[in-house]
Each structure stands twice: as C-alpha cells, then as structure tokens.
PAFITI-691871 format. One record per residue (C-alpha): x, y, z; residue in three letters; residue number from 1. Coordinates in Angstrom, 1 decimal, padded with zeros to 4 digits. Layout:
+--------+--------+--------+-----+-----+
!      x !      y !      z !  aa !   i !
+--------+--------+--------+-----+-----+
!      X !      Y !      Z ! ALA ! NUM !
...
+--------+--------+--------+-----+-----+
//
This chain:
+--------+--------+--------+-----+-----+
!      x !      y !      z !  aa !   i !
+--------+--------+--------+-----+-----+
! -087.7 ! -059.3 !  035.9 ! UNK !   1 !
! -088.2 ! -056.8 !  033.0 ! UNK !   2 !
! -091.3 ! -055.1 !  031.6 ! UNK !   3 !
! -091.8 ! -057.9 !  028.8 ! UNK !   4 !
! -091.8 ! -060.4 !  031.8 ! UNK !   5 !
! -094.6 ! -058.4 !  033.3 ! UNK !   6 !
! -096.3 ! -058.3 !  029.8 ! UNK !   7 !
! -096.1 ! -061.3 !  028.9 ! UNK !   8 !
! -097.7 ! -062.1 !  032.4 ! UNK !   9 !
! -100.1 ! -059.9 !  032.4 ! UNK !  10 !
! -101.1 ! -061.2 !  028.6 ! UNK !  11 !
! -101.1 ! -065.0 !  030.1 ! UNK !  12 !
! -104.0 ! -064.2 !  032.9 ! UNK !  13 !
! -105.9 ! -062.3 !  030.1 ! UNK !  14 !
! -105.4 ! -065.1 !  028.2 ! UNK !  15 !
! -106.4 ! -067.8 !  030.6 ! UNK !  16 !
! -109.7 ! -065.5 !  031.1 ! UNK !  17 !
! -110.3 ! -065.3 !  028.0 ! UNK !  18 !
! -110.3 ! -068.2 !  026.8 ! UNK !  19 !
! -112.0 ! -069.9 !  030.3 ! UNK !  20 !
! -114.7 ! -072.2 !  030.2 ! UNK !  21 !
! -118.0 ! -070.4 !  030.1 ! UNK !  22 !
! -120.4 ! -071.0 !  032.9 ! UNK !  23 !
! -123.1 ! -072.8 !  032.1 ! UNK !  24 !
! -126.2 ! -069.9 !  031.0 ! UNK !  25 !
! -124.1 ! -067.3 !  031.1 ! UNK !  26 !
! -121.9 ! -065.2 !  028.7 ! UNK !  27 !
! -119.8 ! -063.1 !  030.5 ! UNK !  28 !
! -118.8 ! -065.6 !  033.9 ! UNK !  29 !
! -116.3 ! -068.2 !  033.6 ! UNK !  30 !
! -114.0 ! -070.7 !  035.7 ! UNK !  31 !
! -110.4 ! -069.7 !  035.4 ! UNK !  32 !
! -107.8 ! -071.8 !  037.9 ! UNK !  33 !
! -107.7 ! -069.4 !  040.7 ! UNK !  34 !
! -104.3 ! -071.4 !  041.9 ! UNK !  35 !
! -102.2 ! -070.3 !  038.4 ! UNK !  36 !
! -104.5 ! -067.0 !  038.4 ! UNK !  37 !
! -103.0 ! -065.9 !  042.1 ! UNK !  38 !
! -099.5 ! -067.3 !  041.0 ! UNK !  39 !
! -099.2 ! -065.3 !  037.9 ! UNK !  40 !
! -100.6 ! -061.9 !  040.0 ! UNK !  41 !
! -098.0 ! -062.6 !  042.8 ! UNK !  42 !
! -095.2 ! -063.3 !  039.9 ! UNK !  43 !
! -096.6 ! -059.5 !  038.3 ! UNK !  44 !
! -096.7 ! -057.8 !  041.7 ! UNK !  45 !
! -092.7 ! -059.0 !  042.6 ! UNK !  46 !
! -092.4 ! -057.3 !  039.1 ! UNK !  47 !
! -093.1 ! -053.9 !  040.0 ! UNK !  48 !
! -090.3 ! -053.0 !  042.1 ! UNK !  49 !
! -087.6 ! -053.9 !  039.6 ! UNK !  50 !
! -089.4 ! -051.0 !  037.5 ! UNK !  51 !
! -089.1 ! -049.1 !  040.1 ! UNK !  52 !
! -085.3 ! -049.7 !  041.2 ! UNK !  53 !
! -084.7 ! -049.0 !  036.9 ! UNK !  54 !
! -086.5 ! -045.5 !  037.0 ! UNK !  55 !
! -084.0 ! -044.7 !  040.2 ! UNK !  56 !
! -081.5 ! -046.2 !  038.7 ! UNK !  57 !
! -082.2 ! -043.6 !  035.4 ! UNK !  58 !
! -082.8 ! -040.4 !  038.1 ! UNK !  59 !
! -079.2 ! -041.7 !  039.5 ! UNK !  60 !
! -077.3 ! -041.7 !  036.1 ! UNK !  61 !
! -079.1 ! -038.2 !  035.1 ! UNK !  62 !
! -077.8 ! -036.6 !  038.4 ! UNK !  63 !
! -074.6 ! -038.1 !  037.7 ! UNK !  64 !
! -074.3 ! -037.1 !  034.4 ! UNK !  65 !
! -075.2 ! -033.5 !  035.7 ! UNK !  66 !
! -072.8 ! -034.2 !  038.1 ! UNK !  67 !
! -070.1 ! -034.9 !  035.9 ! UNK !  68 !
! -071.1 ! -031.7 !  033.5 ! UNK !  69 !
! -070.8 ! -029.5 !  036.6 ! UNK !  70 !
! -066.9 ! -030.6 !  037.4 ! UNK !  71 !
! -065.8 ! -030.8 !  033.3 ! UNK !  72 !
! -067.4 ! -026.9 !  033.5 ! UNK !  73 !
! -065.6 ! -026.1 !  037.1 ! UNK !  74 !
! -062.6 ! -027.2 !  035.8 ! UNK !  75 !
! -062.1 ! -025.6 !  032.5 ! UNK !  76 !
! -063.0 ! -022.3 !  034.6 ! UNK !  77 !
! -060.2 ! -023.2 !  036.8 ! UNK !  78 !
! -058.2 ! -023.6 !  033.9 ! UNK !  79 !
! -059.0 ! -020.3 !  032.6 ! UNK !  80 !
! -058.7 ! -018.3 !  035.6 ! UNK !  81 !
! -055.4 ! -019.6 !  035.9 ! UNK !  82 !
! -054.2 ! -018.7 !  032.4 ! UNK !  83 !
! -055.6 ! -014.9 !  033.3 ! UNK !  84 !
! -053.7 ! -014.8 !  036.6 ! UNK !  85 !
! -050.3 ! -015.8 !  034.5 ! UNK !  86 !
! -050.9 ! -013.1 !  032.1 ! UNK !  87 !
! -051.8 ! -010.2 !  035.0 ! UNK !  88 !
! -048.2 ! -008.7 !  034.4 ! UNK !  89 !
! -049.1 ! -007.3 !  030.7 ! UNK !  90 !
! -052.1 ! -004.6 !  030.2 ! UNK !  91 !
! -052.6 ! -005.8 !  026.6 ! UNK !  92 !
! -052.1 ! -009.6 !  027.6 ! UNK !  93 !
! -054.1 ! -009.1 !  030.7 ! UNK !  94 !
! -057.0 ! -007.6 !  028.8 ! UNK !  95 !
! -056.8 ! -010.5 !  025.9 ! UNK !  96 !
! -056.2 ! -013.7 !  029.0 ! UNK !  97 !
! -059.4 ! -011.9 !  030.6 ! UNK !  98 !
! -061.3 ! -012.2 !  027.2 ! UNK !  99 !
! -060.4 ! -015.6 !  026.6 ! UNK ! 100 !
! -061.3 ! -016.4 !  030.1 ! UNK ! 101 !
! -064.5 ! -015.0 !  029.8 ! UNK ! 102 !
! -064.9 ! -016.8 !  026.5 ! UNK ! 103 !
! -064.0 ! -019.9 !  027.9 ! UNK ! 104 !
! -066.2 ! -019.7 !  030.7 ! UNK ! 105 !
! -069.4 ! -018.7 !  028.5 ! UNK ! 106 !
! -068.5 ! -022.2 !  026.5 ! UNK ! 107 !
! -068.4 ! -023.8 !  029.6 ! UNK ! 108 !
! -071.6 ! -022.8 !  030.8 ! UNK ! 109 !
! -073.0 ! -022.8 !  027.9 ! UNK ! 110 !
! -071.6 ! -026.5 !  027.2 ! UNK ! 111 !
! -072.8 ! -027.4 !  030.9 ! UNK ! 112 !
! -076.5 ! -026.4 !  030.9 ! UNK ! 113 !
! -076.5 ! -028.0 !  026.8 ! UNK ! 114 !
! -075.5 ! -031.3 !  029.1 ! UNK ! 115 !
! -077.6 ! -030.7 !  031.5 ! UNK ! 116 !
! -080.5 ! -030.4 !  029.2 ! UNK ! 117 !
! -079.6 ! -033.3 !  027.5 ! UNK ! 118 !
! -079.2 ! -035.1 !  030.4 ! UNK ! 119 !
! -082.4 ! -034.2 !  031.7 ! UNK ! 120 !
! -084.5 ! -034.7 !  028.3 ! UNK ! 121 !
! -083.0 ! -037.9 !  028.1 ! UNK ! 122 !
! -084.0 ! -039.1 !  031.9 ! UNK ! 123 !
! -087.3 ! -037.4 !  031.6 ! UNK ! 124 !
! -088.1 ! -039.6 !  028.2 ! UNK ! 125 !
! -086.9 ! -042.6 !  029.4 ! UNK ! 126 !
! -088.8 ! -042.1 !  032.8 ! UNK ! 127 !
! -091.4 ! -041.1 !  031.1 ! UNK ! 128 !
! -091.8 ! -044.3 !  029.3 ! UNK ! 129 !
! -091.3 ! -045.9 !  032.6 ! UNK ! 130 !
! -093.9 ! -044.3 !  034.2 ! UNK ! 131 !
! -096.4 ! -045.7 !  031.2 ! UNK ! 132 !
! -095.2 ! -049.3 !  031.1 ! UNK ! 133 !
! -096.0 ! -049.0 !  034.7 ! UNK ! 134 !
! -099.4 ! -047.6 !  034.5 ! UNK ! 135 !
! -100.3 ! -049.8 !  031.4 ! UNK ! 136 !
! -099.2 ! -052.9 !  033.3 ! UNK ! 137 !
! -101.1 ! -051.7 !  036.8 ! UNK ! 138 !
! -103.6 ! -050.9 !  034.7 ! UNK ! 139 !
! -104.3 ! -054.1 !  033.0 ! UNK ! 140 !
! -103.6 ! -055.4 !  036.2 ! UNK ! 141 !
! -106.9 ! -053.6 !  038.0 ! UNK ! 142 !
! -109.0 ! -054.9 !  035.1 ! UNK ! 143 !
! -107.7 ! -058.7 !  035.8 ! UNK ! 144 !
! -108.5 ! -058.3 !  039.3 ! UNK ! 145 !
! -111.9 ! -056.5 !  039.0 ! UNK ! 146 !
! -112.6 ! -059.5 !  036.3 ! UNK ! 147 !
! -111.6 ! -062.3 !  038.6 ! UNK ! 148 !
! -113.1 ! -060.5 !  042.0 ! UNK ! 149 !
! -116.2 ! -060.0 !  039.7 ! UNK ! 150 !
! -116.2 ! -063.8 !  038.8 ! UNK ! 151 !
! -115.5 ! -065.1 !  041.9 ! UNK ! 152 !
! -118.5 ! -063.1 !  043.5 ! UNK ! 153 !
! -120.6 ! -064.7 !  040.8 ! UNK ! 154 !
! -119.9 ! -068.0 !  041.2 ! UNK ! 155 !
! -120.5 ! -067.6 !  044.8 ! UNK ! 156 !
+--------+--------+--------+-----+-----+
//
C-alpha cells in the first residue's frame, strides 16, 4: 500500500462524512455506514507500517551509501600509501609520493564526507517528507475518528 492508497482512503471516509445524510434537526450530526467507515479505518491503519518499513528502508540505503563512501575512501588511501611505500628508496621521490599521498587522501576525505553529506541530506529530505505524509494522514485520521466517535455518541 502506498501513501496515495492511504490518501485516497482517508479522502473516501471524509467524503462519505461529508456528504452523509443529515440527522433530522440537526446540522452538524449525520448517519454514515459505520460497516464501510470501520473497513476503510482498518484498510488506513494496515497502511501505516508500509510507511514505516519505506522510511527504514531509506535509513538502510543512506547508511549503505555511507557505507560504500567509507570503503571507495579506505581504498584509494590504501592505494596511496602503497604508491608512497614503493617510492621510500628516493628522498626526492619519497618527498613527492608522500605529497601525492597526502593529496590523495585530502580528496578522499574530502570526497567521502561530500558523500556523506549528500547521502544524509538526501535521506533526511526524503524522511522528512515521510515523516509529514505520515503525520498528515494520522492526522486526518484523528479528526475522522473524533467525527465519527463524536457522531456515534450523538446518535446514542
């Protein structure tokens, strides 16, 4: 189920409350068919873990991500610290492999935390917007439930 599922849910039982028949004297009660109203909140409520298994699913691919970062940067340092051991025999060449080393390990770095950053501005946006389709939906989901409760009481 995805969020438009739940949206489009959550916009049916508005829907069917709003446009309920009125009960008689009264403006603001009305008969709604608590049968498809309970069926369309248990179909919303079976929603919400999918959004929850995508936002770990997001937190999963940002630590990979990281992850992946971490090793490309671990290995071109590797890389360079081998090319500066085969050039140890030559001061000049020594002092020039230790530079590029160095070099190459500032890009590396450099290049790593500009992935992790990325990485982590991407998985904050996206759980981010997660986190407010969630809310949003819960949200409209408290007010449908305070509406029917608050109907149901009445017609008691």
């Amino acid at each position: 189920m995805n969020e438009n599922t739940i949206e489009q849910l959550i916009n049916t039982l508005w829907e069917m409350i709003d446009e309920a028949k009125a009960v008689p004297l009264t403006a603001d009660k009305c008969i709604i068919d608590r049968d498809k109203a309970l069926d369309l909140l248990d179909e919303i409520r079976a929603g919400f873990p999918n959004e929850i298994k995508m936002s770990k699913e997001i937190v999963e691919k940002r630590n990979n991500y990281i992850e992946s970062g971490k090793r490309e940067a671990e290995a071109i340092k590797k890389q360079a610290e081998e090319y500066a051991k085969r050039c140890v025999n030559e001061n000049d060449i020594t002092a020039e492999a230790r530079k590029k080393a160095n070099d190459m390990v500032l890009a590396a770095e450099k290049n790593s935390k500009e992935l992790m950053r990325a990485a982590s501005e991407y998985c904050d946006d996206a759980m981010k917007r997660t986190e407010e389709a969630i809310a949003k939906a819960l949200e409209e989901l408290r007010t449908s439930r305070a509406q029917f409760i608050k109907a149901a009481r009445e017609r008691k």
